[in-house]
N, C-alpha and C positions, 0 to 999 in steps of 0.2 A: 411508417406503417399505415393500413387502412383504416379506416372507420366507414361506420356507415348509419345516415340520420334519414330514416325510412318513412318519419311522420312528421308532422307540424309537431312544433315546440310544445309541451304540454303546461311545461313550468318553468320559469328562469325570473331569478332574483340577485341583488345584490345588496350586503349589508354590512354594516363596519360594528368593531367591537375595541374600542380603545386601544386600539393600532392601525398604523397607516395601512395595513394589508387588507384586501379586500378579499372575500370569496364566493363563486357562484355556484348554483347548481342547476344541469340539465337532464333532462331525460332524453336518453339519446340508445340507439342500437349501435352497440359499441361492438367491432371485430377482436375479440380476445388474441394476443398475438402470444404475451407470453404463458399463460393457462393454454397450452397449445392443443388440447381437447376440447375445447369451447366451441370457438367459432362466433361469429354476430349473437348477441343478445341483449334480452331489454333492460336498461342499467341507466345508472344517474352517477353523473360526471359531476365532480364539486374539483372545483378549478380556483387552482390556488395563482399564485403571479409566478413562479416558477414551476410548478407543481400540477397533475393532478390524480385522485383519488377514484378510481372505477368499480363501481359497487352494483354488480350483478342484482337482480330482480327488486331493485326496492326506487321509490319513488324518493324527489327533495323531502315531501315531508315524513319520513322513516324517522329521520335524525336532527337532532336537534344545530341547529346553525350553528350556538355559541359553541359548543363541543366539537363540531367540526373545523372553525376557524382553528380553537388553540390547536387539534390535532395535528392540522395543515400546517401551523407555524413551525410545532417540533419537529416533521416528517422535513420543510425547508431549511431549517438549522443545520440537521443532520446531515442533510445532502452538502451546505456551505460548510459544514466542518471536515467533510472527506474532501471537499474540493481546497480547504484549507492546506488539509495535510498532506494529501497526496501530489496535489500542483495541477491535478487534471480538472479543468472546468472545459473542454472544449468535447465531453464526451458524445458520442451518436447515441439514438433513443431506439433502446430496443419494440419501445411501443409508446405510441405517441397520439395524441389526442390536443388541439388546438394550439400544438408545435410545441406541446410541452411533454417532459415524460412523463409515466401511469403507473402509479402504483395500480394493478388491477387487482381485486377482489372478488371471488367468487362461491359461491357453496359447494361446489367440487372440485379443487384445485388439482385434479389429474393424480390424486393419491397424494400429493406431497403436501407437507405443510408449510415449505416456499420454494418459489422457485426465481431464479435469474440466470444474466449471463454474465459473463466477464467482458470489461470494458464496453460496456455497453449499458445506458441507461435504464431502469425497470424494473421490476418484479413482480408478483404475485403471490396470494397466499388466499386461505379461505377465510369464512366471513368469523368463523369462532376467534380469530386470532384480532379481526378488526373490531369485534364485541368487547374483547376482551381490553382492548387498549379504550376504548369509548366511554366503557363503565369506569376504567379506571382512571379517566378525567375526571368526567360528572361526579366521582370520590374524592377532588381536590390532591388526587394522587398523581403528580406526572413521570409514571413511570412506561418506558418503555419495553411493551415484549421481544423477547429477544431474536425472534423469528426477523423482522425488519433489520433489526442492527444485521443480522447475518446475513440477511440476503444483500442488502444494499450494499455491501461490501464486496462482494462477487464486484458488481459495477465497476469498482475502483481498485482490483487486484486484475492487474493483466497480464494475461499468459505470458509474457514474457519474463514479468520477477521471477517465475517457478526456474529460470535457467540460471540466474543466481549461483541457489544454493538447495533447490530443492532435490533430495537423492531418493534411493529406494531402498524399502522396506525389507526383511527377509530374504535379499539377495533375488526378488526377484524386480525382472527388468519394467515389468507395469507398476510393479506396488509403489506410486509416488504421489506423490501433491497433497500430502498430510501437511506439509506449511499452508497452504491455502488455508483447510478447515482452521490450523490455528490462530488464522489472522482473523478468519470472518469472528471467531470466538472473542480474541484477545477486544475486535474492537466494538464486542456488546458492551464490554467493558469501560474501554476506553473514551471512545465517543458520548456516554454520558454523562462519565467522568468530566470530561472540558467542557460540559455544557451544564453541570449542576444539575440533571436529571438523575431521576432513579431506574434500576433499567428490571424489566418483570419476568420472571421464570418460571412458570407451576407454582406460583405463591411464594417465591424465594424472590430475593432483594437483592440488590448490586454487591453489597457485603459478603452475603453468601458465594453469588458466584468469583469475585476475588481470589476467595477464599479455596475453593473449591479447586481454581488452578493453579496459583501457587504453591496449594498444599502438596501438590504432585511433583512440582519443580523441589520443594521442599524435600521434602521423601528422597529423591535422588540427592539431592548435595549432600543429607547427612548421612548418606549409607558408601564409606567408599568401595564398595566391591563395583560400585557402579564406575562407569565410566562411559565413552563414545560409543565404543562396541556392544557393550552389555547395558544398553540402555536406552539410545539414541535410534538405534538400526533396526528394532522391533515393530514394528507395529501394533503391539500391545505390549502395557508396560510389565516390566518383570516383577515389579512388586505390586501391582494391582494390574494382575490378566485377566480383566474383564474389561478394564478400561482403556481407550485409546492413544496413540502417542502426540495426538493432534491436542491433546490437553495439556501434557508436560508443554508441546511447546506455546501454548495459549499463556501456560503459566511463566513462561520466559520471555516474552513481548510485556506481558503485564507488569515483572519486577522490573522488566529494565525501562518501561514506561516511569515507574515509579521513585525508581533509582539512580536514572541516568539525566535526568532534564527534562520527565513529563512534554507540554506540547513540544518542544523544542528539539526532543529524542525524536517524537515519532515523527516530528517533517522532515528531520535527517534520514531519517531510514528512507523514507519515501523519495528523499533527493537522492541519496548515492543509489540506492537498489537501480534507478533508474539511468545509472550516469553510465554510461559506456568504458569509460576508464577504468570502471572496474568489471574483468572479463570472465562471461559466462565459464561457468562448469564446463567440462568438455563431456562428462555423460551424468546420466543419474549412478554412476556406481564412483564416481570423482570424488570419493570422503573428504579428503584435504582440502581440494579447489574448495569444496561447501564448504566445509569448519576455517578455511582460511578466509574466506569471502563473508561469510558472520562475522565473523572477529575485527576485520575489516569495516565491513560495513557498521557495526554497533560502533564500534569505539570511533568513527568520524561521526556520526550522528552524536555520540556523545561528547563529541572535542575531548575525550580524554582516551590513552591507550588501556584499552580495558585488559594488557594481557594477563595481569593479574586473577582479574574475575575468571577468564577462559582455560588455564590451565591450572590454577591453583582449585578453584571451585568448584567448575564445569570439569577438570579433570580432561579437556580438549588438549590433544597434539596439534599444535601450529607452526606450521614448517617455517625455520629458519626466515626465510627469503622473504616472508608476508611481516616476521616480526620485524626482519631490517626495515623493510619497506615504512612499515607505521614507528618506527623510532627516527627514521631520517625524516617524519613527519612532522614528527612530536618532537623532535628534537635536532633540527636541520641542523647539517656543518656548514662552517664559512667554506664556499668553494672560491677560490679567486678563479679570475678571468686569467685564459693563456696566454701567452703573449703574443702577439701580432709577427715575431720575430720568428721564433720558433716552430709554429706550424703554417704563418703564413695567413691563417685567419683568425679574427677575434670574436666572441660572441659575446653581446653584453645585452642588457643588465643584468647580471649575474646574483643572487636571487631575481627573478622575474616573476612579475606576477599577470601582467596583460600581454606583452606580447617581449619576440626576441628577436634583437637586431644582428645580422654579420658585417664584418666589414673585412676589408683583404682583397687577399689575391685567393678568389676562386671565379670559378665560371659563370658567366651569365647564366640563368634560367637551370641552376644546377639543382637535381635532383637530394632533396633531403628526407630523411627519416627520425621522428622522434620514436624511442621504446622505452619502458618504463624496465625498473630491474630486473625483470624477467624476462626481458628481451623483445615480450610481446609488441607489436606495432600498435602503438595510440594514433602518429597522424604522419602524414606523409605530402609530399607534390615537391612543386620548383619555385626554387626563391631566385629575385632579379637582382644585381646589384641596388644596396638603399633599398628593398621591399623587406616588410617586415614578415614574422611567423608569426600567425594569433596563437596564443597558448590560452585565451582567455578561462575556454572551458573544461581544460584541462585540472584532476583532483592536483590541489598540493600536497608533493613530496619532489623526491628525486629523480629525473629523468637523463636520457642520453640523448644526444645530438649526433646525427653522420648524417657527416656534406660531403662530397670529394673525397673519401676515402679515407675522412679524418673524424674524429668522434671527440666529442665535449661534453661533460655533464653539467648540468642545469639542476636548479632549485628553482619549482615553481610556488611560489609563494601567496599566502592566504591573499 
């Protein structure tokens, strides 16, 4: 993105504070990219080593150094722990300044109180929210407003998870993407959860908001008149219609954060959501595909088959075929290899876990297909006599083989 430095340098320093990280600040006429009502204004750049901070009409000495450093440290934590969990460090910078991204700050942030984009570096918010976080350093308090958790998260949810499992609301065909809002939520929570931070709400504390979403998730399992239909597919919830359903599910990331293997849940999620193997919804009105592709998804992030939690608790219908699928996971059979005699070709190693060898009488450069149980095509081309199949990337469970008009099943193994 643009910038633009209209004057000589007015002030620029650097200073250390009992860490190796250093940080400066300039006074610079910054092109506002994401405050997209802005436009060039006169603002002071504090530039972190990954990071920097753009604070519309105030000068280096506004702010105090030592409180801007620790600020800087937590704002780069935060970004290394979404890059932790998510696997995405290789993001583009929706707004950038000395080839780093900008948190921009300004005193009319275009009505909103933040703004970002999806998969894409940046955000913005206004200066009350940066006051608020600054005082609440210099109070030996490190707690995070919740504004930044939320927005920075946009950066790191990309349009493409919503095809998952995300559906629609009220049966209509726009009303979707209330999983977004619950993730940006779940990970005010979460994120300073793994970092031993406290995170700030209108004077409520990380407890609070915990609390505040799981009490929702809560409300639903102990009342069974509820279930998928009557409770899931609202948009506001049935026993609190004032409130949104982007909370219950904030509150279902958070228990299962809590429940299922904390960091270790949430980089699974963020590994399978993203893994191809497991195949998009076919629309936003696909109830099953979603409730089976959760179910799915949770219990591999979890290494353990949650069908238990999903239909017993959640009260979710999960189709037959998604339960085979995660039981031949959790619970592979011995498949032997065919015999060579029989069909004429053999495939081996039978569990496989990196790749699968043929050997026989089939054709050079013969067209194959791997499909997982539901027939779906995961991977396809032409194998040579002696050339192997990468299955490397492929999730473990149970798959199909057809070469030559012949079909083998496969166990791809952890």
């Amino acid at each position: 993105m643009k910038y633009l430095i209209s004057f000589t340098l007015l002030f620029s320093f650097l200073f250390t504070i009992n860490t190796s990280a250093q940080i400066s600040a300039e006074e610079v006429v910054y092109d506002y990219q994401i405050a997209y009502c802005m436009g060039p204004e006169n603002s002071t750049a504090w530039i972190g080593e990954n990071l920097v901070i753009m604070i519309e009409a105030e000068t280096p000495q506004d702010r105090n150094i030592e409180t801007m450093q620790t600020m800087m440290n937590i704002f780069e934590d935060i970004i290394l722990k979404y890059q932790e969990f998510t696997g995405l460090t290789n993001l583009s910078n929706a707004a950038e300044y000395d080839g780093k991204p900008v948190i921009e700050v300004v005193l009319d942030n275009c009505g909103a109180g933040g703004l970002a984009n999806h998969g894409v570096m940046g955000m913005s918010t206004g200066t009350f929210f940066l006051d608020q976080f600054y005082d609440l350093i210099e109070q030996d308090n490190l707690a995070v407003p919740q504004v930044f958790l939320y927005e920075l998260n946009r950066n790191f949810w990309m349009p493409a998870f919503n095809n998952k499992f995300d559906w629609a609301m009220n049966d209509e065909a726009q009303n979707w993407g209330w999983w977004t809002v619950g993730m940006n939520n779940a990970q005010a929570y979460i994120i300073p959860k793994a970092l031993d931070l406290d995170l700030y709400y209108f004077g409520n504390n990380i407890n609070y908001w915990e609390e505040r979403m799981v009490n929702e998730l809560e409300s639903y399992l102990d009342d069974t008149q509820y279930d998928f239909d009557y409770g899931w597919r609202q948009s506001l919830m049935p026993w609190h219609n004032t409130e949104s359903i982007n909370d219950m599910m904030s509150g279902l990331l958070i228990y299962s954060y809590n429940n299922f293997g904390g960091e270790e849940w949430i980089s699974g999620f963020y590994e399978h959501i993203q893994n191809d193997t497991i195949i998009d919804r076919s629309g936003v009105f696909a109830y099953q595909e979603c409730r089976d592709n959760i179910y799915q998804i949770w219990s591999l992030a979890a290494d353990e088959d949650l069908i238990s939690f999903f239909e017993n608790d959640l009260r979710w219908i999960i189709s037959d075929e998604m339960k085979d699928e995660m039981d031949y996971y959790f619970n592979p059979p011995v498949v032997l290899n065919i015999e060579e005699s029989v069909t004429g070709i053999s495939v081996f190693p039978n569990p496989a876990q990196k790749y699968l060898q043929l050997s026989g009488n089939f054709k050079s450069n013969s067209f194959y297909e791997i499909v997982n149980l539901k027939g779906a095509k995961i991977l396809s081309g032409n194998i040579s006599v002696k050339e192997k199949i990468d299955i490397a990337n492929l999730l473990p469970g149970h798959y199909i083989l057809n070469v030559d008009s012949k079909s083998f099943n496969f166990i791809k193994s952890n």
